[in-house]
VOPAGU-2260 file (C-alpha; in pm, 1 decimal, decimal comma):
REM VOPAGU-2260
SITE   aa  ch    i         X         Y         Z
SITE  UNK   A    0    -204,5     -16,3    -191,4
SITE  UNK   A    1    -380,3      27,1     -77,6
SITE  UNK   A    2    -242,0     209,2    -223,2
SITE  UNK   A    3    -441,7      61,1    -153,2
SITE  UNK   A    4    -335,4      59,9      -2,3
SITE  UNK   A    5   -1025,4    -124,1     176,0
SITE  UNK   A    6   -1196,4    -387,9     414,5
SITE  UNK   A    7   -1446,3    -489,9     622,0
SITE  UNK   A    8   -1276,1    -324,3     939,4
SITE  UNK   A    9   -1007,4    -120,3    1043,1
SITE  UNK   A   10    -784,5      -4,4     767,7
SITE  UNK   A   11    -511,7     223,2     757,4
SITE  UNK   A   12    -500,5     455,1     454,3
SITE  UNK   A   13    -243,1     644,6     223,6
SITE  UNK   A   14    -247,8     984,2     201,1
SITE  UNK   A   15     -32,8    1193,9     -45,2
SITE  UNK   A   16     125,7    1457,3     195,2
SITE  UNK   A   17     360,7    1780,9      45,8
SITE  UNK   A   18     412,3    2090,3     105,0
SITE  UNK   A   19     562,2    2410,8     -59,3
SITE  UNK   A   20     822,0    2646,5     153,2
SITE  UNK   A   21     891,9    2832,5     437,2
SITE  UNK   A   22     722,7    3165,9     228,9
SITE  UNK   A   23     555,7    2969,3     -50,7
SITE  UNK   A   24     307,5    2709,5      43,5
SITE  UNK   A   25      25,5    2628,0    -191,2
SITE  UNK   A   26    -179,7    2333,5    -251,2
SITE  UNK   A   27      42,2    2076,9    -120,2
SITE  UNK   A   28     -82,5    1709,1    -136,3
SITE  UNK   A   29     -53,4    1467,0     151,6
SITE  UNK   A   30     -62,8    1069,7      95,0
SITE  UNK   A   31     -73,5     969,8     412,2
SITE  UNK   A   32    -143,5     616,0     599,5
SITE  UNK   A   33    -388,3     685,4     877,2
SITE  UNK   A   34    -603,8     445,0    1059,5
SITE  UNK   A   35    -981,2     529,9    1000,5
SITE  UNK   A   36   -1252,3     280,7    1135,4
SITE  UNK   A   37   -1468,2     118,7     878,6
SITE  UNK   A   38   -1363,2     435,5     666,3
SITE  UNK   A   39   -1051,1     315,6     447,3
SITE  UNK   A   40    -838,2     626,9     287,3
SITE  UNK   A   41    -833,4     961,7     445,0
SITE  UNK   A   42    -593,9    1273,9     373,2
SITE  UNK   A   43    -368,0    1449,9      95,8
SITE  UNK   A   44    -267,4    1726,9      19,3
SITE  UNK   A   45    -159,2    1918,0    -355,0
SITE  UNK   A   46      81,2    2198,3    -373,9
SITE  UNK   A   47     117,3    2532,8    -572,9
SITE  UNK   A   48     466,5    2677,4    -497,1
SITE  UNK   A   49     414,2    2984,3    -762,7
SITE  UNK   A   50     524,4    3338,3    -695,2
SITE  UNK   A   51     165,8    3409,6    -609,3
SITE  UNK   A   52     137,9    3200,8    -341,3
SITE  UNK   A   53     343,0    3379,3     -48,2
SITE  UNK   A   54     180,1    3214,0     278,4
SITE  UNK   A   55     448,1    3227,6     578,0
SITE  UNK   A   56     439,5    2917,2     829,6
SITE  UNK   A   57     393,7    3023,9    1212,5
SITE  UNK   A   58     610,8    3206,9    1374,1
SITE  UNK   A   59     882,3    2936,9    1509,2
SITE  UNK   A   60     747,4    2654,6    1293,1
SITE  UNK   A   61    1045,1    2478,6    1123,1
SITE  UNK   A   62    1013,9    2471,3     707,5
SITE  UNK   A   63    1090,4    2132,4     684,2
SITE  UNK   A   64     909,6    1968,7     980,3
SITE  UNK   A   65     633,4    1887,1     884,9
SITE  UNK   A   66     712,8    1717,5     574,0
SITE  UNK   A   67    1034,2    1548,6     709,1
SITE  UNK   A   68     802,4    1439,3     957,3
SITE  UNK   A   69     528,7    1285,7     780,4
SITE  UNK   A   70     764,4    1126,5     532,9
SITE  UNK   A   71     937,4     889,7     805,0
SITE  UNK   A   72     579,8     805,7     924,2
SITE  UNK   A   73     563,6     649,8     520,2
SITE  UNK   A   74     333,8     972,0     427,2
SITE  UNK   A   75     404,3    1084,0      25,7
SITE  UNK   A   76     448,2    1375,4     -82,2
SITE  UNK   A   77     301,3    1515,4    -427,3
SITE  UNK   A   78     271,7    1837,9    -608,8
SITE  UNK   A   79     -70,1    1985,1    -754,1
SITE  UNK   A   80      30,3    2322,0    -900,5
SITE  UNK   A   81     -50,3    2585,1   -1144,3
SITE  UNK   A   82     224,9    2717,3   -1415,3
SITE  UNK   A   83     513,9    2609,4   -1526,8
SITE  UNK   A   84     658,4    2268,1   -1470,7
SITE  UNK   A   85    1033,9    2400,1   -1521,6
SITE  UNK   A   86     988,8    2694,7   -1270,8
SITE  UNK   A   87     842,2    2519,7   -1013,6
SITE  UNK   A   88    1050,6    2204,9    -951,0
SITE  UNK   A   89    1323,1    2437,7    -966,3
SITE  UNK   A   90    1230,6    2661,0    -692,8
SITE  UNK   A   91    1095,9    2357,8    -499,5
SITE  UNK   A   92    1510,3    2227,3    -619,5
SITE  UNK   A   93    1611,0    2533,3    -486,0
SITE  UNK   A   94    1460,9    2482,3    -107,3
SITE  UNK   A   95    1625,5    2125,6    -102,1
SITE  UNK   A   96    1241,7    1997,2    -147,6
SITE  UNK   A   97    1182,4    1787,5    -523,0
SITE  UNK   A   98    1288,2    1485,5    -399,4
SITE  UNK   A   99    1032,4    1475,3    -113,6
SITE  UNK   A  100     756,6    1471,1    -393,2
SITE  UNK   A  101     672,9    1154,7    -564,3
SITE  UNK   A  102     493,1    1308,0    -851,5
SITE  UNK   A  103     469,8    1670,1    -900,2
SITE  UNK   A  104     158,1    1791,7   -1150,6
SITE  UNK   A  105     202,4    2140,5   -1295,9
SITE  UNK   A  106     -42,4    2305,1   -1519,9
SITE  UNK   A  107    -349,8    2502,7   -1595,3
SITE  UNK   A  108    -632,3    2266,8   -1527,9
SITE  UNK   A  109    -832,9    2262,7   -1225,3
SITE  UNK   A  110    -657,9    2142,1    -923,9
SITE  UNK   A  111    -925,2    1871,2    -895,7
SITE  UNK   A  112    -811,5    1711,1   -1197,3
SITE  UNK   A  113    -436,4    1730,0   -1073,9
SITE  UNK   A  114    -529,7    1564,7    -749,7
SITE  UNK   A  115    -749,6    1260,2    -930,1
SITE  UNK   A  116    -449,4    1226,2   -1165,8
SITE  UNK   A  117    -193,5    1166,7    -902,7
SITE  UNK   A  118    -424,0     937,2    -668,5
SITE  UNK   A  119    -430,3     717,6   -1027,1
SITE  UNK   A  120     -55,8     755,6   -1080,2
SITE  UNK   A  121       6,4     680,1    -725,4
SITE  UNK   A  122    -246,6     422,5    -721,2
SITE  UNK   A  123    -431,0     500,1    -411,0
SITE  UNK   A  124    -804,2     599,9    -326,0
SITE  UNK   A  125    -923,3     975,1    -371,7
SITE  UNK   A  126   -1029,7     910,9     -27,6
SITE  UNK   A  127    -653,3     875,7     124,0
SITE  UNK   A  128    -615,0    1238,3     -10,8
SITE  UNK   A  129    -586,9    1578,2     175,1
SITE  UNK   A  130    -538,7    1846,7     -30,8
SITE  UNK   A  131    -362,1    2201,1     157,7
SITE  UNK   A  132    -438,2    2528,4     -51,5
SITE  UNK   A  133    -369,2    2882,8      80,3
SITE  UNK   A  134    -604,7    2967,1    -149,3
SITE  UNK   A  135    -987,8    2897,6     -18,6
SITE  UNK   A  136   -1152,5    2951,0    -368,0
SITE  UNK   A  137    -870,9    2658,0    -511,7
SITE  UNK   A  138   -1006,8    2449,4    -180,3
SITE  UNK   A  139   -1355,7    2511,2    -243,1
SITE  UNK   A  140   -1321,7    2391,2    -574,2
SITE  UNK   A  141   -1129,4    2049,8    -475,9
SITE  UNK   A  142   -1409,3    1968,9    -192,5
SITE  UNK   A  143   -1721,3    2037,1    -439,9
SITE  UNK   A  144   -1553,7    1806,1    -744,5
SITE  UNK   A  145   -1391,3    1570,5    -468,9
SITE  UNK   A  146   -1603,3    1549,6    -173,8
SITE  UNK   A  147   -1416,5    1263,9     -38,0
SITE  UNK   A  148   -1100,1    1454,9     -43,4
SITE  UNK   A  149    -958,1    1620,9     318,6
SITE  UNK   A  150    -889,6    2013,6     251,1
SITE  UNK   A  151    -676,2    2233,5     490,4
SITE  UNK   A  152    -608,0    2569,9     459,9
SITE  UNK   A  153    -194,8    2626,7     413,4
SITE  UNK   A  154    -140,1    2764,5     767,2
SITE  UNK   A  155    -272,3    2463,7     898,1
SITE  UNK   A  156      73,6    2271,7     740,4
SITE  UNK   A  157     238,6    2258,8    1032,6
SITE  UNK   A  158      -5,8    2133,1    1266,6
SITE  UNK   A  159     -86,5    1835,3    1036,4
SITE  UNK   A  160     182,5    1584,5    1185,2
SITE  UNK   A  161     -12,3    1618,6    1544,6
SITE  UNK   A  162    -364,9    1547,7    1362,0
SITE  UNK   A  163    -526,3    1255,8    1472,4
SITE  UNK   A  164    -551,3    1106,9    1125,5
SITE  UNK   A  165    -192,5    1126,0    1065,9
SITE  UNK   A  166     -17,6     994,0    1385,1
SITE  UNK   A  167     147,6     609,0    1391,0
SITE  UNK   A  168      71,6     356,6    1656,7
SITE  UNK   A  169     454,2     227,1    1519,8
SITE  UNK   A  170     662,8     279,5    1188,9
SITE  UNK   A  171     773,4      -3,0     968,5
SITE  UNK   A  172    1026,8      14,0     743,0
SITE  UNK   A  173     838,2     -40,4     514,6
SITE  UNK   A  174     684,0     318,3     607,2
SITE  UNK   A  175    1019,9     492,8     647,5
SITE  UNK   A  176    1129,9     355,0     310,8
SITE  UNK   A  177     740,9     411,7     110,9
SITE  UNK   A  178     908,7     692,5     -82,6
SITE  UNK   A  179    1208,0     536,0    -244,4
SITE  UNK   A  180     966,2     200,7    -343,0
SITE  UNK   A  181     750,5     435,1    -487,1
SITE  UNK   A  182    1037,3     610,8    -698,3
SITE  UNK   A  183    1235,5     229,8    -748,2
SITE  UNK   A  184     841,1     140,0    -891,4
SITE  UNK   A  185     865,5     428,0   -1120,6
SITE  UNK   A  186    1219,9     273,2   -1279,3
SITE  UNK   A  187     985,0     -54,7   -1324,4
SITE  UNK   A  188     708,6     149,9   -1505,6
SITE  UNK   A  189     909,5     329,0   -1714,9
SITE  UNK   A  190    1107,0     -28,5   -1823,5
SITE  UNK   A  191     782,1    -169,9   -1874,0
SITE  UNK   A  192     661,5     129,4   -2094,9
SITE  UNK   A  193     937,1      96,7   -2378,9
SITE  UNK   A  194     925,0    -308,2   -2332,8
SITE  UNK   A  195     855,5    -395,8   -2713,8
SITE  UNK   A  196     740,8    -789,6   -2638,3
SITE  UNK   A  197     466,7    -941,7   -2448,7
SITE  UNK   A  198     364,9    -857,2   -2093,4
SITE  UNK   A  199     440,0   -1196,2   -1995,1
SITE  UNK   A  200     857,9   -1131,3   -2133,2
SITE  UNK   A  201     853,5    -833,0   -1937,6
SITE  UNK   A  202     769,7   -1035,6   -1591,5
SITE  UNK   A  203    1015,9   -1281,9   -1695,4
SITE  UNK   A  204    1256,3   -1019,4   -1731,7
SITE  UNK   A  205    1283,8    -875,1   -1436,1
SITE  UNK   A  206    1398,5   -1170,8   -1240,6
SITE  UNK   A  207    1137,7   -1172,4    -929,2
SITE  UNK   A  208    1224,1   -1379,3    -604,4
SITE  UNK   A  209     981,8   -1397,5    -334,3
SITE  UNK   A  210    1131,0   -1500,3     -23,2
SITE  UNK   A  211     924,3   -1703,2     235,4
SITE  UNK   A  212    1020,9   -1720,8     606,7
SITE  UNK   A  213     917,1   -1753,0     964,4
SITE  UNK   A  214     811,2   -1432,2    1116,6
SITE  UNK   A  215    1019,3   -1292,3    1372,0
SITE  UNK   A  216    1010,7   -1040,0    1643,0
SITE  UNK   A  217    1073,8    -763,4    1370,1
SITE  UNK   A  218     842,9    -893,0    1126,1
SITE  UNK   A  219     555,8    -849,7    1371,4
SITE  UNK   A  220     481,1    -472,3    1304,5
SITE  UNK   A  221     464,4    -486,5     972,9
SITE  UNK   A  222     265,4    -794,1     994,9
SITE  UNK   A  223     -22,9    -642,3    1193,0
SITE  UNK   A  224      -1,0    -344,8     899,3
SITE  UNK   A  225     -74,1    -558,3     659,0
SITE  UNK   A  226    -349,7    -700,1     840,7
SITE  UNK   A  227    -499,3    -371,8     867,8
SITE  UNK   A  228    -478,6    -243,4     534,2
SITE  UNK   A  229    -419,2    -482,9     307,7
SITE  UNK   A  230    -783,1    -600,4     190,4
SITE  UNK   A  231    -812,6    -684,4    -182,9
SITE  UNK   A  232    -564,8    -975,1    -174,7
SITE  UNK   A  233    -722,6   -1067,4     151,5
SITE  UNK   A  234    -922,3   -1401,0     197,0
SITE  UNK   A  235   -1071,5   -1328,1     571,8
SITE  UNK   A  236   -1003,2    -961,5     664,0
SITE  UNK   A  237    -924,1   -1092,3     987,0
SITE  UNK   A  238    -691,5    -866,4    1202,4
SITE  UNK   A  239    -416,7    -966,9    1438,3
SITE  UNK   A  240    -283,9    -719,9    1707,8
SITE  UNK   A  241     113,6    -711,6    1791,4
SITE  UNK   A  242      29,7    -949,6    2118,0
SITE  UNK   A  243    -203,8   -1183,0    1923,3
SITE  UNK   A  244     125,0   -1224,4    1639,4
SITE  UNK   A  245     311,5   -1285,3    1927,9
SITE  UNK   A  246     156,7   -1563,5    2052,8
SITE  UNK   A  247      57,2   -1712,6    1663,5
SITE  UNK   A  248     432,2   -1723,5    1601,8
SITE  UNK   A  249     489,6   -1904,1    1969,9
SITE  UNK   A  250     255,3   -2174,2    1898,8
SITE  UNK   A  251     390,6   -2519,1    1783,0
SITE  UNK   A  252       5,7   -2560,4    1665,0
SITE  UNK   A  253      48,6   -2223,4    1388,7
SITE  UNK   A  254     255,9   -2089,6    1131,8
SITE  UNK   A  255     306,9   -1717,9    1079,5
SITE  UNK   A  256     478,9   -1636,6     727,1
SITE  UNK   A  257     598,1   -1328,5     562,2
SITE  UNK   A  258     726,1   -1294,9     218,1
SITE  UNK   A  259     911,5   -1040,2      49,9
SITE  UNK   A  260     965,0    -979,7    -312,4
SITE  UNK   A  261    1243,2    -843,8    -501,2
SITE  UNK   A  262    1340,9    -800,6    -842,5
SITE  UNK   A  263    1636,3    -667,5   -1060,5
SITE  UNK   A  264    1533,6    -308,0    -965,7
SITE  UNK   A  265    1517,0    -346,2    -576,4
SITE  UNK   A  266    1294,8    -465,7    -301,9
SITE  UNK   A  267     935,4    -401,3    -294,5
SITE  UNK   A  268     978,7    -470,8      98,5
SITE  UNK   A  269     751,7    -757,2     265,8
SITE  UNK   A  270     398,7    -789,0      64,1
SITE  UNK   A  271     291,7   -1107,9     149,3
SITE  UNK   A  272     113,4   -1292,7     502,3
SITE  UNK   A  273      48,5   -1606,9     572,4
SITE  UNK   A  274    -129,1   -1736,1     894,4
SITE  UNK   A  275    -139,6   -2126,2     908,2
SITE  UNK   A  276    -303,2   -2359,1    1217,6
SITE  UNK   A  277    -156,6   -2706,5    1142,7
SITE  UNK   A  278    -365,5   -2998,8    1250,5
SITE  UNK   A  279    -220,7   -3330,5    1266,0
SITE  UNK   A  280    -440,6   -3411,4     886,9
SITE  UNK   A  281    -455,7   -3062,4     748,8
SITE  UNK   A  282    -319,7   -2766,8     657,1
SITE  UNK   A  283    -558,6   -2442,5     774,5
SITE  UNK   A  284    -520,7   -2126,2     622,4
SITE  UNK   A  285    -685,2   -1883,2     848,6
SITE  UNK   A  286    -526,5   -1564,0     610,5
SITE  UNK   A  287    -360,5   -1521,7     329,6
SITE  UNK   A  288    -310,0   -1176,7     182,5
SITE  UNK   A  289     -44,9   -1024,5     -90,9
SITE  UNK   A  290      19,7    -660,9    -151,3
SITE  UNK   A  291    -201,6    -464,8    -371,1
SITE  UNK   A  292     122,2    -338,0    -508,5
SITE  UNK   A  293     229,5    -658,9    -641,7
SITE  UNK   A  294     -83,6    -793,1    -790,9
SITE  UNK   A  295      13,7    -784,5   -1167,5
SITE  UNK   A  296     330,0    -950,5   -1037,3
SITE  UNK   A  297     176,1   -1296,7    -958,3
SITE  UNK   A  298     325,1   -1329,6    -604,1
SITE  UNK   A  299     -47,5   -1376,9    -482,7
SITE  UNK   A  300     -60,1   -1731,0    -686,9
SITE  UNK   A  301     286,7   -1836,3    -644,2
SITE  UNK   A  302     314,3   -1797,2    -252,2
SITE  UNK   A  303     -31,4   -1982,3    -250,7
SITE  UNK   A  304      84,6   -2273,5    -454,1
SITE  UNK   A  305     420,8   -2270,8    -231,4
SITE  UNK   A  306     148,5   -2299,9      41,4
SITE  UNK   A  307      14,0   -2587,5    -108,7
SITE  UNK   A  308     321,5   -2772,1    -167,0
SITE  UNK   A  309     443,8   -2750,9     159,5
SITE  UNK   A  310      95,1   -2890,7     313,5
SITE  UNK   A  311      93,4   -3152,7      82,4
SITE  UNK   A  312     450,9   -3284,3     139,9
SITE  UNK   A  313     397,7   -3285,9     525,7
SITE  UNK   A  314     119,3   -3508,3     448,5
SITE  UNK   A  315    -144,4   -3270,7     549,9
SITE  UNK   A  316    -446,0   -3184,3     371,4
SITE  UNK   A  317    -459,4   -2758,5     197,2
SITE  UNK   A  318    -789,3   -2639,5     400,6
SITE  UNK   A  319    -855,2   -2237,4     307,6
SITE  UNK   A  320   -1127,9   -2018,4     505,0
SITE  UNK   A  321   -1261,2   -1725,4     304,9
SITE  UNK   A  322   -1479,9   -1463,1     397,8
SITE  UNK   A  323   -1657,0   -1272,9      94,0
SITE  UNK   A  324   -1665,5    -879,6     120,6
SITE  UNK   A  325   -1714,9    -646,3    -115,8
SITE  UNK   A  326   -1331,3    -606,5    -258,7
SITE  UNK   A  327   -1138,4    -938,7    -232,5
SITE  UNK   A  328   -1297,9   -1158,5    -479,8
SITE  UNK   A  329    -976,6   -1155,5    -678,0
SITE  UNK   A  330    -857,2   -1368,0    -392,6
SITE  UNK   A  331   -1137,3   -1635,1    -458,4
SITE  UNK   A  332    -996,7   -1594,8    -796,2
SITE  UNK   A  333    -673,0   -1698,4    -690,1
SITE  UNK   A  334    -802,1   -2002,3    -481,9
SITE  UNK   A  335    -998,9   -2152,9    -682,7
SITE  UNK   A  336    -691,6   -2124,4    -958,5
SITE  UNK   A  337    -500,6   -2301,3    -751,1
SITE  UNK   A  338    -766,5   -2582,5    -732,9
SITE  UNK   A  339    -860,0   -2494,1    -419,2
SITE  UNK   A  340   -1230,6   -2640,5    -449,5
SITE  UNK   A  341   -1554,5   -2503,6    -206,3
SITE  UNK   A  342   -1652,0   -2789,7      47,0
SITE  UNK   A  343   -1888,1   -2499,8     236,2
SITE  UNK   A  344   -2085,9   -2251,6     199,5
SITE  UNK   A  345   -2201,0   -2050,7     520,6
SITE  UNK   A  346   -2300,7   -1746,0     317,0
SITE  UNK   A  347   -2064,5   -1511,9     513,7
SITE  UNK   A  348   -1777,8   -1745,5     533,3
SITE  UNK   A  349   -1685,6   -2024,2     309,2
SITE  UNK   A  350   -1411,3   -2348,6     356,2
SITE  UNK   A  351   -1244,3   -2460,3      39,4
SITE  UNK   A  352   -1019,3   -2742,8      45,3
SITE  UNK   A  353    -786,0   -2937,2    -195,0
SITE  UNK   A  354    -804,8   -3307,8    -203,7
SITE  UNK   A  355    -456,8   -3481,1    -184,0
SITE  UNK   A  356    -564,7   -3773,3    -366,6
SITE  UNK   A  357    -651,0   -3501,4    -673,2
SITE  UNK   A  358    -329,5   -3258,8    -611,5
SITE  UNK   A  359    -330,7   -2947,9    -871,6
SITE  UNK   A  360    -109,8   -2975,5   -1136,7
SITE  UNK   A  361     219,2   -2768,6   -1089,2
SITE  UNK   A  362     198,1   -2443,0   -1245,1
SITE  UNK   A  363     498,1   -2170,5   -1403,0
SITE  UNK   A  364     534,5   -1884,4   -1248,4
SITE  UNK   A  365     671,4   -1566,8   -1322,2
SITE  UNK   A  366     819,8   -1568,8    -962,5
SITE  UNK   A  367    1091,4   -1785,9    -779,2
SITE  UNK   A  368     991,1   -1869,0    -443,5
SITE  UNK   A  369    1312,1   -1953,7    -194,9
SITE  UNK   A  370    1280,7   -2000,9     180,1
SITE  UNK   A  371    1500,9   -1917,3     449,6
C-alpha cells in the first residue's frame, strides 16, 4: 500500500492503470507503481467504454498491449465510467477485458468522484492515479477536483507503457501477481462483511501464518521494493539497493529477513523486512517494516515480538533504531507495545531498547509465526 502503497525518500507508487478497446477507449484508470523522488504516488487512469466513446488506437498499436503490459509490471487496472453497469462490463466481457479491471465504477456522477472512490476501495493515494479520457471536458473536470491526479488524453494509451513514470527497474512477483492479491483480498472483504461476531473472531478465523526466513538471492528484488515503498510500517526509511542486500545477507555480522503471510484464502505474497546487525551483546534492528496491506492483520506486532524472542534466546540484548517522519508513527506504536522502551533521543533519530533482565510479557496473536 502503499497502496500505499509515502516516505522520506524514494518511493515507488501505485497507479490504477485500464483501458477500454481497440474502438472504445474512455476514461480508463491506471494504478500503477512508479518510482517518483520525494514525490510518493503518481498515475491512473478511469475508463468509459460507452457507445459514445469511439476513439481508435494508432494505426498498428496492438488493443491489448498496453494493458497486458502494464499489468505484468504489477500496474491495476480500474474502470471509471458513465451508464450502465450491466452494459458496460459486458462489452468490456465481450473484448476478453473485465478481468483486467480490479474494480469497475459505472454511473452518472462526476468522474472525479468515481476516481476518489476507487483510490479508497483500492486503498491507494489519489496521487498514484492517472486518469485517460478521450473526452477533454471529462479530463478537465478530473484535474480541477483532483489536481494531484495524472490526466492523458485516450490516444496517448498506447504510449503509456514507454512513459518514464511507468517503466520497472525489475518485476517481482509480487508485481506480476498484484492483480489476483487484489481480487483474493476482495474474497477476504467480502467474508469479513457478512462476519456476524467480533473483529477479533474474524482474524482468528482465517487461520494466518507468517513465515520468517533468510533472504535469498530471489528475495532480494522484492526486498529493495519494499524498502522503497513501504513507509508507514517503516521504523528508519532507510533504503537498500540490490548490491547493498547482497552484501547484508553475506555478512556473518547481519541478518536479512523476509516474511510472508498467508491465510485460508491465499498468499498475500512477502509483506514483511527485517534487517538485523548482531553484536556479540545485542540484537540491532536497523529496519523493520510490514506491508501497509496487512496492517489490520497484526503481522507488524507478531514478527516484532518473534524478533524479540529470537534476540533474547541468543542471549543478546533487542536494540531498535527509529527515525520519526511524518507517516510511520504507527510503527513507534508498535515498539513501544512490544516494550521496546526509548534509551535516546537525537530528535531525528531515536534508540529504543528492551532490557533482558525486564523481558515483555508474551503476548497472543492473531498470527502463527513458523520459520524455515
Amino acid at each position: 500500500m502503499t497502496s500505499g502503497w509515502e516516505g522520506s525518500a524514494v518511493g515507488i507508487v501505485d497507479t490504477a492503470a485500464s483501458r477500454a478497446l481497440a474502438d472504445l477507449v474512455g476514461g480508463l484508470r491506471y494504478d500503477l507503481e512508479q518510482v517518483a523522488h520525494h514525490t510518493g504516488p503518481t498515475a491512473g487512469t478511469a475508463a468509459d467504454p460507452g457507445p459514445r466513446c469511439a476513439h481508435r488506437l494508432p494505426a498498428g498499436s496492438s488493443p491489448r498491449h498496453p494493458e497486458h503490459a502494464l499489468d505484468r509490471r504489477g500496474v491495476l487496472h480500474a474502470v471509471a465510467s458513465r451508464g450502465e453497469r450491466a452494459a458496460a462490463t459486458a462489452h468490456l466481457a465481450a473484448h476478453g477485458l473485465l478481468d483486467l479491471f480490479t474494480r469497475v465504477e459505472v454511473g452518472w456522477g462526476a468522474k472525479s468522484l468515481a476516481v476518489t472512490r476507487i483510490a479508497a476501495d483500492l486503498g491507494i493515494g489519489l496521487d498514484t492515479v492517472a486518469f485517460v479520457d478521450n473526452d477533454p471536458v471529462e479530463r478537465a473536470e478530473v484535474a480541477a477536483a483532483l489536481p494531484v491526479v495524472r490526466c492523458h488524453p485516450a490516444d496517448a494509451v498506447a504510449a503509456l507503457p514507454a512513459l518514464p513514470e511507468f517503466a520497472r527497474e525489475f518485476v517481482t512477483e509480487e508485481s506480476r501477481q498484484r492483480r489476483q492479491l487484489y481480487r483474493t483480498d476482495e474474497r477476504r472483504r467480502a467474508a469479513e462483511a457478512t462476519h456476524a461476531g467480533p473483529p477479533a473472531d474474524f482474524l482468528a478465523s482465517l487461520g494466518l501464518v507468517l513465515e520468517v526466513r533468510r533472504a535469498g538471492p530471489a528475495d532480494l528484488a522484492r526486498a529493495h521494493e519494499l524498502t522503497v515503498r513501504t513507509h508507514q510500517l517503516n521504523t528508519t526509511g532507510v533504503t537498500f539497493s540490490l548490491a547493498e542486500l547482497r552484501a547484508l545477507c553475506a555478512s556473518p555480522r547481519h541478518e536479512v529477513l523476509v516474511a510472508r503471510l498467508r491465510d485460508r484464502f491465499g498468499s498475500y505474497g512477502t509483506v514483511g523486512l527485517a534487517v538485523t546487525e548482531l553484536r556479540p551483546d545485542a540484537s540491532v534492528l536497523r529496519l523493520l517494516l510490514m506491508s501497509c496491506r496487512v496492517l489490520s492483520r497484526g503481522a507488524g506486532a507478531a514478527l516484532l515480538d518473534h524478533l524479540v524472542h529470537t534476540a533474547l534466546a541468543a542471549g543478546r540484548r533487542p536494540v531498535a533504531e527509529f527515525v520519526p517522519t511524518a507517516v510511520n508513527r504507527q510503527m513507534l506504536v508498535t515498539l513501544r507495545f512490544a516494550g521496546f522502551a526509548v534509551e535516546d533521543d537525537a530528535g531525528d533519530r531515536w534508540t529504543l531498547a528492551i532490557d533482558p533482565a525486564r523481558p515483555p510479557t508474551a503476548r497472543a496473536h492473531p498470527v502463527r509465526v513458523v520459520t524455515a
